[in-house]
Every structure is written in C-alpha cells, then in structure tokens.
C-alpha positions as CSV (number, residue, x, y, z in Angstrom):
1,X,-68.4,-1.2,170.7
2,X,-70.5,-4.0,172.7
3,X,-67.2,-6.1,172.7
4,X,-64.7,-3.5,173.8
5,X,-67.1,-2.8,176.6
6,X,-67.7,-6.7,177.5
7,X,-63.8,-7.3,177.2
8,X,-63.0,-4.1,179.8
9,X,-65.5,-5.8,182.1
10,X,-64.4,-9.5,182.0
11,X,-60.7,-8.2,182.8
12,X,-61.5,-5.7,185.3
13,X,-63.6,-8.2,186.9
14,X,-60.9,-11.1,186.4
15,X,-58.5,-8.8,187.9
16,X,-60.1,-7.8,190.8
17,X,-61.3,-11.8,191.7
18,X,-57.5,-12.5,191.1
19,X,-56.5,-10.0,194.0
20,X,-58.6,-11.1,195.8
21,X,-57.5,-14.6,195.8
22,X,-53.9,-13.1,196.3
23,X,-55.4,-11.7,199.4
24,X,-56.6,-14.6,200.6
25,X,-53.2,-16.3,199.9
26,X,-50.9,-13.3,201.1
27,X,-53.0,-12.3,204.3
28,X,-51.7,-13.5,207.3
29,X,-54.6,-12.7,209.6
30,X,-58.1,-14.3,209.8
31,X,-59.8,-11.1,209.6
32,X,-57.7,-10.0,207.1
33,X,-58.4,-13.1,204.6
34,X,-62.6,-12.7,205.5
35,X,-62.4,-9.3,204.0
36,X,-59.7,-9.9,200.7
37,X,-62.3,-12.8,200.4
38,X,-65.9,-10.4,200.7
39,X,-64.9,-7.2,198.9
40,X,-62.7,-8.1,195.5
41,X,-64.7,-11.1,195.2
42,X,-68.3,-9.6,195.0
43,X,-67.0,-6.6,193.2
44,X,-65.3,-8.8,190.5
45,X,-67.8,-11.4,189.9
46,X,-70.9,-8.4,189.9
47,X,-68.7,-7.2,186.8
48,X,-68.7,-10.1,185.2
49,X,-71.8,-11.1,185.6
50,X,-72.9,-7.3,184.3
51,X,-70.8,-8.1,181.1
52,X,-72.6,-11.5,180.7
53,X,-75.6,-9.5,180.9
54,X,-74.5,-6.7,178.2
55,X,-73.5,-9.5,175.7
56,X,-76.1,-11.4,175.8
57,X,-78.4,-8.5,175.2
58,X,-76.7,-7.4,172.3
59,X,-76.4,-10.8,170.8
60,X,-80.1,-12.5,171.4
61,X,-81.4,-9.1,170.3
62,X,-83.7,-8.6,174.3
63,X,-83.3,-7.4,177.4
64,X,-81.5,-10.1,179.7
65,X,-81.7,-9.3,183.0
66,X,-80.8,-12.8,184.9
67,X,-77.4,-12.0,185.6
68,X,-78.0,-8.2,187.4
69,X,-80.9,-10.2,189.4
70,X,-77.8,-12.2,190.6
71,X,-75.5,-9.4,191.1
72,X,-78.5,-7.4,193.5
73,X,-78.8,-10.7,195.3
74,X,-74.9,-11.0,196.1
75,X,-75.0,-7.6,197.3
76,X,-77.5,-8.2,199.9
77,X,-75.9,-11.6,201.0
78,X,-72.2,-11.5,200.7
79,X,-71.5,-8.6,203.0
80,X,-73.7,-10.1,205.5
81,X,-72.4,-13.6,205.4
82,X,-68.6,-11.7,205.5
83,X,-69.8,-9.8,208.7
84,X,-70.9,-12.7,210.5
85,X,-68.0,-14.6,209.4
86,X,-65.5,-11.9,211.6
87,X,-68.2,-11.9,213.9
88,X,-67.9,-15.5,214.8
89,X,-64.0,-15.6,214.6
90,X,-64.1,-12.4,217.4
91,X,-66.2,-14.3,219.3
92,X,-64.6,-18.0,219.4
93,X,-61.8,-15.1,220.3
94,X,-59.3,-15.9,217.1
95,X,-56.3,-13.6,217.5
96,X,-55.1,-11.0,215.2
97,X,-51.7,-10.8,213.9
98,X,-52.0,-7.3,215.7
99,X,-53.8,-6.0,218.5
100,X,-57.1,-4.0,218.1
101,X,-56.4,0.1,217.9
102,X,-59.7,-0.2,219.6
103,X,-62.3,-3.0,220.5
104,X,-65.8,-1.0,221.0
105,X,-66.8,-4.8,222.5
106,X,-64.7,-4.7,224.7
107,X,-67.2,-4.7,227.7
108,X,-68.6,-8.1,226.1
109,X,-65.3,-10.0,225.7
110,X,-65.5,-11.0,229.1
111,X,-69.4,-12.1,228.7
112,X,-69.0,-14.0,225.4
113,X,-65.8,-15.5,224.6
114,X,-64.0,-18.5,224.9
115,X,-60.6,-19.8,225.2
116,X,-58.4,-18.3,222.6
117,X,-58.5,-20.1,219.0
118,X,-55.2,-20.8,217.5
C-alpha cells in the first residue's frame, strides 16, 4: 500500500513540475513564466518530497521528517521570492504581452519606474 501511495505522489508531483516547465517554455509573457515557474513547481516538488518522506518511514522503520521540514520552508520562501520577482519586472516597467485590466499602482508608475525593458 506504501508503494502505491509513493508511486501516485512521485507522478503527480512529476507531472505537475513538467507543466510547469511547459509553462515556462510556452508562456510568452514575463509575468506569465514567474508564475508557471512559482506555483507547479513548489506544488510538485512538496509532493515529492512528501513521498520521500512516506518511504523512507516505512522502509527505515522511524519517523522521517527532513523532507516535510523542506516542504514548510519552500512554502514560506518560494511565494515570496515569486512576488518579488513580478515585483521587480513591474517596476524596471517590463511589458506584458497584454495590457493590465487594471493596475491598482497606477498612481506610482510615474514615481518609480524607468524606461521600458524590452
């Protein structure tokens, strides 16, 4: 039963990591790429790491908790590090491949930003 439920969670987390890659590919837009890079990647790579953690508790016969130590830290850090990666590509003013349905910084673009990034 251990194995079925390690092999669903490698693959589900292989899968996701793989989309997200394909994001990154596929995306045309900088904003776009930061978040196909962020939100499959963490999700994919916490499910691996939880199946790590499941197997090798049911094979060394303890508790192994290493892995889910690593999976609360990449959910306090990557959404962070994404955020300020859009962050500093709106402010060094990188265009979208679209224009904003709304910018609520609007009032700031003129205070903070530089020539346009291409």
């Amino acid at each position: 039963m251990i194995e079925i439920l390690t092999s669903f969670l490698v693959v589900a987390g292989a899968m996701l990591v793989c989309a997200g890659s394909f994001g990154v590919a596929r995306f045309k837009d900088y904003f776009e790429r930061v978040h196909a890079a962020g939100l499959p990647a963490t999700l994919g790579l916490s499910l691996l790491l939880i199946a790590s953690s499941i197997h090798l508790s049911a094979h060394l016969g303890e508790l192994f908790l290493k892995p889910i130590v690593v999976v609360a830290i990449l959910f306090l850090t990557v959404p962070l590090g994404t955020e300020m990666l859009a962050r500093a590509g709106y402010i060094t003013n990188v265009k979208p491949a679209h224009e904003y349905a709304r910018d609520d910084a609007e009032e700031q673009r003129e205070l903070e930003h530089k020539e346009p990034v291409e």
